[in-house]
Every structure is written in structure tokens, then in C-alpha cells.
VMD Tcl script that draws the C-alpha trace (Angstrom):
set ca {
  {91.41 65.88 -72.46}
  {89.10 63.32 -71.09}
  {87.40 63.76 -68.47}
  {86.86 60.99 -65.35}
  {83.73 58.86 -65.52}
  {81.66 60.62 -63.11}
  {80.39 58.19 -60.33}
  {77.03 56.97 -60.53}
  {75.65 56.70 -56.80}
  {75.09 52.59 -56.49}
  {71.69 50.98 -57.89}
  {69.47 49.66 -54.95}
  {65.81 48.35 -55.34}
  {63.35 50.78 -54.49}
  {60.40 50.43 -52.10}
  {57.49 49.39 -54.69}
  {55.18 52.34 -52.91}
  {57.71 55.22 -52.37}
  {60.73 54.37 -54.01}
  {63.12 53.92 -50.44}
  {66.16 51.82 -51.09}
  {65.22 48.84 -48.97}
  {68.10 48.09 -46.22}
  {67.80 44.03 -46.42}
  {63.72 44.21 -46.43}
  {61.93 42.97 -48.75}
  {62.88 41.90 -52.58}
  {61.16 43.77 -55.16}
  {58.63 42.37 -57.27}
  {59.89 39.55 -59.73}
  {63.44 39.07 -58.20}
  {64.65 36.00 -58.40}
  {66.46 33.83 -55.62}
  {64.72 35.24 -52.18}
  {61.89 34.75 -50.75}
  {60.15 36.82 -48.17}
  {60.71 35.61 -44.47}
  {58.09 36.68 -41.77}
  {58.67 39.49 -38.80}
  {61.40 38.76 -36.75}
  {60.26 38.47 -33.20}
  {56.96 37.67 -34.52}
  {53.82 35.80 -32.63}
  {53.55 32.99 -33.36}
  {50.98 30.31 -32.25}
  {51.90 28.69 -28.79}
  {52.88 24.95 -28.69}
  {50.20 22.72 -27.60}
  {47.56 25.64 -29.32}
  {43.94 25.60 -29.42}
  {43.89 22.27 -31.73}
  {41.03 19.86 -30.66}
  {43.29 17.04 -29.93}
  {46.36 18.75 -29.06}
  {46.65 19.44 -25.08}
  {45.26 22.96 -24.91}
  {42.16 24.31 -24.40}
  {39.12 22.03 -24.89}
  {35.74 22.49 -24.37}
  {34.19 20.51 -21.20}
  {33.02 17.07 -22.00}
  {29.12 17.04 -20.99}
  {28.97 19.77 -18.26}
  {26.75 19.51 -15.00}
  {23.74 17.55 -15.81}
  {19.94 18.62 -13.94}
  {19.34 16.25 -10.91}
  {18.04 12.76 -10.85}
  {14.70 12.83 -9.81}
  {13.83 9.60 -7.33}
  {10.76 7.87 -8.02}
  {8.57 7.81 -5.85}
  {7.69 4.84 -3.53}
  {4.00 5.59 -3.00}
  {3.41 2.04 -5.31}
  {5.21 -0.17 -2.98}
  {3.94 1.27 0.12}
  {0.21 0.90 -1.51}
  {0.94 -2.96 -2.51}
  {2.45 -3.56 1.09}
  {-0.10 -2.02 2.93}
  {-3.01 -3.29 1.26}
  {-1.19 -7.06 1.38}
  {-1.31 -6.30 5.32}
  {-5.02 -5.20 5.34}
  {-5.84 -8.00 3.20}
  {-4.53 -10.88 5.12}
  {-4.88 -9.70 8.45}
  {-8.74 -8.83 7.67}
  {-9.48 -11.86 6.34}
  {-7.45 -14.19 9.01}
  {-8.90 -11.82 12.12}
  {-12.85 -11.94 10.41}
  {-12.38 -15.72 9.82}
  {-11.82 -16.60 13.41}
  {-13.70 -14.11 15.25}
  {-16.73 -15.82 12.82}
  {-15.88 -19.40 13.36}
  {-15.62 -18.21 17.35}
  {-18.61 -16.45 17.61}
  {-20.74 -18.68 15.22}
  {-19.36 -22.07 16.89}
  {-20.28 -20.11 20.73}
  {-23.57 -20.14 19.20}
  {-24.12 -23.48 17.61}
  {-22.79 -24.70 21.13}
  {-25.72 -23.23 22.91}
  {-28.04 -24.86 20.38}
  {-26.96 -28.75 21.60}
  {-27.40 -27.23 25.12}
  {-31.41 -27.20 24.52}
  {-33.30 -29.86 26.30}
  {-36.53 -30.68 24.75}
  {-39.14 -31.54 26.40}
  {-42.15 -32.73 23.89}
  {-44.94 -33.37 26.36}
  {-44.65 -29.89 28.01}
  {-42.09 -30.86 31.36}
  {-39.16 -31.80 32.61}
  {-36.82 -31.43 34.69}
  {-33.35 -29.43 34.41}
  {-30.01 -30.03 36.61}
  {-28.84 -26.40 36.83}
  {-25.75 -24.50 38.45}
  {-25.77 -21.57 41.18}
  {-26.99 -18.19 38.96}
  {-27.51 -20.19 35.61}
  {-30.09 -18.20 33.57}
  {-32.46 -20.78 31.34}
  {-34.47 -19.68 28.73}
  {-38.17 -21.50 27.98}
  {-38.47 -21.93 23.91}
  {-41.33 -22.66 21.88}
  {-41.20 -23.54 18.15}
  {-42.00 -20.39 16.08}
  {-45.71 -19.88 15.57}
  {-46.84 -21.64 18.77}
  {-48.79 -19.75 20.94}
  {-47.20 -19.00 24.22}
  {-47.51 -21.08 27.08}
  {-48.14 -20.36 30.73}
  {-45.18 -22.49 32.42}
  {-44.47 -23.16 35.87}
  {-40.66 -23.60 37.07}
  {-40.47 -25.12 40.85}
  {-36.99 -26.04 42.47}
  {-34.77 -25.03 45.32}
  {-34.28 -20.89 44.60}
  {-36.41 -19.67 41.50}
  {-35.27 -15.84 40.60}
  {-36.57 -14.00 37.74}
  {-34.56 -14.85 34.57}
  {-33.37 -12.20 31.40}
  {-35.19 -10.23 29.16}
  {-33.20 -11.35 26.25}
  {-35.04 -12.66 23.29}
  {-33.08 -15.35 22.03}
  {-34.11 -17.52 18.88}
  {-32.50 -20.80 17.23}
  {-32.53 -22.73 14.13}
  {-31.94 -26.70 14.77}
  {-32.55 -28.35 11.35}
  {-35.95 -27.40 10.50}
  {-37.41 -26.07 13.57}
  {-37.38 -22.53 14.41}
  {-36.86 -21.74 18.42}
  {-38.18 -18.48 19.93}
  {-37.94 -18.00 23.95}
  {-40.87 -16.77 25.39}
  {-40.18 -17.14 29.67}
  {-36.69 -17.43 31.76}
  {-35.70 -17.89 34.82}
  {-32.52 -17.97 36.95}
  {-31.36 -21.02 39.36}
  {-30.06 -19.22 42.24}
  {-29.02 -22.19 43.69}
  {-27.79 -25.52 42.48}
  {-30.26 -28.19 42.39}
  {-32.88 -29.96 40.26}
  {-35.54 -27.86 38.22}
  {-39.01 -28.93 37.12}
  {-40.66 -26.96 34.40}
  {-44.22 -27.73 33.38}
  {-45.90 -25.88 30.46}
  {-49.43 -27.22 30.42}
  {-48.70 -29.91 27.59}
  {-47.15 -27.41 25.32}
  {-43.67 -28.76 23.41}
  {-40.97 -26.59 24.47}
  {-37.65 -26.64 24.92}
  {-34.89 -25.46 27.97}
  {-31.83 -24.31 27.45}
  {-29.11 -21.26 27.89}
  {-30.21 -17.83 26.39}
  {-28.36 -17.21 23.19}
  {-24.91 -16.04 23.08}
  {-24.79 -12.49 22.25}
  {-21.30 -12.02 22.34}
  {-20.70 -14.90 20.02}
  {-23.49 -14.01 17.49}
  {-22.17 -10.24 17.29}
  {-18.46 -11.67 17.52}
  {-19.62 -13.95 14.21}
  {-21.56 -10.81 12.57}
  {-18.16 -8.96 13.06}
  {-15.95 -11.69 11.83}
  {-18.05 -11.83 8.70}
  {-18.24 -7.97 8.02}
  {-14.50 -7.67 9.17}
  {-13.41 -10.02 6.67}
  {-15.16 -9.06 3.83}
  {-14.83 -5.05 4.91}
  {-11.18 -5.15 5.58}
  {-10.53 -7.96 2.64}
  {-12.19 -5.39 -0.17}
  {-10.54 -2.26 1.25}
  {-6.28 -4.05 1.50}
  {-7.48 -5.83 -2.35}
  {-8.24 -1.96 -3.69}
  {-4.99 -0.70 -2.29}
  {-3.16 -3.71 -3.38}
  {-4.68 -3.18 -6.89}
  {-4.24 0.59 -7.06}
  {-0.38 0.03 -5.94}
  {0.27 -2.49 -8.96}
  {-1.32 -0.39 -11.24}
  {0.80 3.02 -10.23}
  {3.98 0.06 -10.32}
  {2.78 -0.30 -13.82}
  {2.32 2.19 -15.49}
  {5.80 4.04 -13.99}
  {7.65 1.26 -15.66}
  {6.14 1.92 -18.92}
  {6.71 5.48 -19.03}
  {10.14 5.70 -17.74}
}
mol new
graphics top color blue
foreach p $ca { graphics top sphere $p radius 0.5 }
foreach p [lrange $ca 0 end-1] q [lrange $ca 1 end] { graphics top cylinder $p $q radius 0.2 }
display resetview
């Protein structure tokens, strides 16, 4: 009597690590025909992802820079200001000079000289004269007659016309208008206005003015190209 084949409960691949039929998972090792798929439901990476050129993320192109520093306009104002000094020094000392200078040159052709030791003068109401000698002459005693005689200045006043050397040495003041005689006892002298000491100190000015001033707008000038300089060849 035979008996019936006894059933065999079906073959299924086990689990390689515990021997679990697997339900659709995973083939075993070395079957042929299926490959492994990933996690259903899985992550997976975003569209547009973290790729340099894609158009995610990217880092910031050159971020907030430190702040431009201004240069600084202490040159120019230097070269300006010294350009000012300069010209208007030397344009204000060069006329106060020729002003001052030419006042006194004036009073020089004024002089009336009178080689035998008199003349006589045609002066103005309250026009001061001064009584010259020529430098080294021993003063004279002069006499001045006309219509008001009234003491004169104090100022010394001196002159250079070509070679000779004037130095005052009397004065006296018209007070009236009128005709003057002076007589110096046969001494040379010479009659004429005092000197002009607005003009001379107007032409000492002019002089120191120009040169004072010029020198002090030339350094600033110079200092204010230099600074230009050396900016440009550092930056």
C-alpha cells in the first residue's frame, strides 16, 4: 500500500542573517534576474539641490566689503592757500614799495639848492621845510625871514641824490603863504619838504611784505605738492 507523498511546505529564500523567508524583499545572494531597488518612500535629494550651478543654495558672491576711506584734501587746500599767500604777498609788497619808495623819490626833486648859502622859497599856509646840508658839513647857523616864521619838525630826514648825501639840520614852518628867504652864512645847503615817513615805512613794508608773505605761500605751496605726491604713489 503506498502511501501519499507527504507535502513538503514550499521553498522560499531565507534572510542571509536569520534565515526569514523574505516576503518580496530582497533577493538572496547570487540570484539571478533582480536587482535590489531602494526604500520605497525614500529621501531623496530635492530638485534644484545644493549643486554649485544648479539654483539652490550658493554661497554669497563677495560679502560686505570694509569702508572706503576718503583721502584727505589737506594737499589741495595747502597748494591753494599758499598760491593765495604767494600772489597776493608779492602783488600787495610790490605796490605798497613802488608807493612808498616813489612818495620818497618825489620829495627828493622837491629840494631847492641853494650853493652860495640863500635863497628864497615860495611856500604854502603850514608847509614845514627842512634846511639840508651835505653829510659831513658842519652845521650852519641859518636865518629864515618872511611873512609868519613858526618853529618847524623835529624829524631828521636824510636823502641820497646821485652822489651827495643830504642830512637836515634846521626847519621851519610857513604859517602863512608868501615868499621865504633863508640865509646860511655862505654854507651850501639845500630846502626842501621833510622826508616822507609814511612812504619810506610804506616802501620798507612793501619790501618785507613781499618777500615775508612770498616765502611763507611758496613753503605751503611746496609742502602741498609734495603731500599730492607722494599720496599718488602710495595709493
Amino acid at each position: 500500500m503506498t502511501q501519499p507523498p507527504s507535502e513538503q511546505p514550499s521553498s522560499r529564500p531565507l534572510s542571509p542573517q536569520h534565515g526569514i523567508p523574505v516576503q518580496g524583499g530582497m533577493p538572496s545572494p547570487g540570484e539571478p534576474g533582480r536587482q535590489s531597488t531602494g526604500p520605497q518612500g525614500g529621501y531623496s535629494a530635492p530638485d534644484g539641490g545644493y549643486a554649485g550651478s544648479g539654483a539652490g543654495y550658493s554661497a554669497p558672491q563677495g560679502g560686505p566689503g570694509a569702508p572706503v576711506k576718503k583721502p584727505s584734501k589737506a594737499p589741495k587746500v595747502l597748494i591753494i592757500l599758499g598760491s593765495v599767500i604767494l600772489a597776493l604777498s608779492v602783488i600787495i609788497g610790490v605796490i605798497l614799495a613802488v608807493v612808498g619808495i616813489g612818495g620818497a623819490i618825489g620829495d627828493i626833486s622837491e629840494l631847492e639848492e641853494f650853493d652860495s648859502g640863500s635863497g628864497t622859497v615860495i611856500a604854502e599856509a603850514d608847509e614845514t621845510f627842512q634846511i639840508y646840508v651835505e653829510e659831513g658839513t658842519p652845521t650852519p647857523t641859518c636865518m629864515v625871514d618872511g611873512p609868519a616864521v613858526g618853529a618847524g619838525t623835529s624829524q631828521s630826514s636824510s636823502f641820497q641824490d646821485g652822489e651827495t648825501s643830504w642830512v637836515s639840520v634846521d626847519s621851519f614852518t610857513a604859517e602863512e603863504g608868501g615868499e621865504y628867504t633863508i640865509d646860511c652864512g655862505g654854507t651850501p645847503v639845500a630846502v626842501g619838504p621833510p622826508a616822507s615817513v609814511g612812504g619810506i615805512l610804506a616802501g620798507v613794508g612793501g619790501i618785507f611784505l613781499g618777500i615775508g608773505g612770498g616765502a611763507l605761500g611758496f613753503l605751503l605751496l611746496a609742502i602741498g605738492v609734495i603731500l599730492l605726491i607722494v599720496r599718488r604713489r602710495t595709493a
